[in-house]
N, C-alpha and C positions, 0 to 999 in steps of 0.2 A: 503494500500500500504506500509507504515511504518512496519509494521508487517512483509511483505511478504520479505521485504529488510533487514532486520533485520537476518533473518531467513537466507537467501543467505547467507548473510554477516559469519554466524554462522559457517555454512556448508562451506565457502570458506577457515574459518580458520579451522577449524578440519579437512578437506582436508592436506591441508598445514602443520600440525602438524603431521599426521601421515606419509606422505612423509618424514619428516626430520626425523621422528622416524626412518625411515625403512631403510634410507639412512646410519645415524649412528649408525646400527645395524650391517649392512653389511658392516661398514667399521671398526667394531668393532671386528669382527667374522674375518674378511681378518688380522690383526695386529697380532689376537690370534692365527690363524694360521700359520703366516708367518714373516718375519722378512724382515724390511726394509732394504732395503742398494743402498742408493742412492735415484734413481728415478726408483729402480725396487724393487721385491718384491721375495723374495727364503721360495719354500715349501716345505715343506715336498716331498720326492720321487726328488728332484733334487739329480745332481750327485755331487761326490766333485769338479769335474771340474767346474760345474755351479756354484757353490757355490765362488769357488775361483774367477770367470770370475767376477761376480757379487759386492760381498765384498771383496774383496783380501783377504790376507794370515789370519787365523786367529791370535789373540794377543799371544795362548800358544795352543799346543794341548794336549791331554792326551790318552792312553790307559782308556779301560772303567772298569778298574781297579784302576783306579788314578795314573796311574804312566805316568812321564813324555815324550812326544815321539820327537826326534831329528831328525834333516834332512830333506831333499823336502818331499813333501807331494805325496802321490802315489795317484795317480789322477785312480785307478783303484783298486777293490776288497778289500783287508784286512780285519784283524777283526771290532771289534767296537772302535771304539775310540771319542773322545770328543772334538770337538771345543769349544776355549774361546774366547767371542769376549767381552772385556772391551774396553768402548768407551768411557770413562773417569766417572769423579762425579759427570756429570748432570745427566746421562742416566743409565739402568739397564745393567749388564752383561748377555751375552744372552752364553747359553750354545749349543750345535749344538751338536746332537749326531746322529753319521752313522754307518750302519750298512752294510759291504760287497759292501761298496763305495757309501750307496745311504743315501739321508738325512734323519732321521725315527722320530726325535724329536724336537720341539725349546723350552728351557725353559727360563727363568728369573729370576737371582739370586738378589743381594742387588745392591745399585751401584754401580759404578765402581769406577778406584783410577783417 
């Protein structure tokens, strides 16, 4: 009987270990994919509108040429341009790059200032 509960016992925890594997898989794959802001999460294929609704304005934006871009943000079409979002020294800078108004990339640079 010792045995046979033993055994359970085994199988309850590698049960259990693999749940929590698969859990923090998936919410490892959802961060890589997507960018937190707040209590919601922006993916790739949102719009700059959802993006803005979401995180507000970003910290700088740029042409995806590097050069700097001034003024409201066209919440429709344009070329490619680059969000920067620096959210200070703890956390990384997260870069957002759109494409003809829709979100196509999320990277991560150093930290932030």
């Amino acid at each position: 009987m010792r045995r046979a509960s033993r055994t359970a016992s085994k199988v309850a925890l590698l049960c259990a270990a693999v749940v929590a594997a698969a859990v923090l898989l998936l919410f490892a794959q959802t961060a890589a994919a997507g960018m937190i802001c707040g209590r919601t999460v922006v993916l790739p294929g949102a719009s700059k509108r959802e993006v803005l609704a979401k995180c507000g304005p970003p910290s700088r934006r740029q042409s995806f040429d590097g050069k700097p871009l001034r003024g409201k943000v066209k919440s429709k079409g344009g070329s490619r341009e680059v969000w920067v979002y620096d959210l200070g020294s703890r956390q990384l800078v997260r870069y957002l790059t759109f494409d003809r108004g829709r979100l196509r990339s999320i990277d991560f640079g150093g930290y932030g200032r």
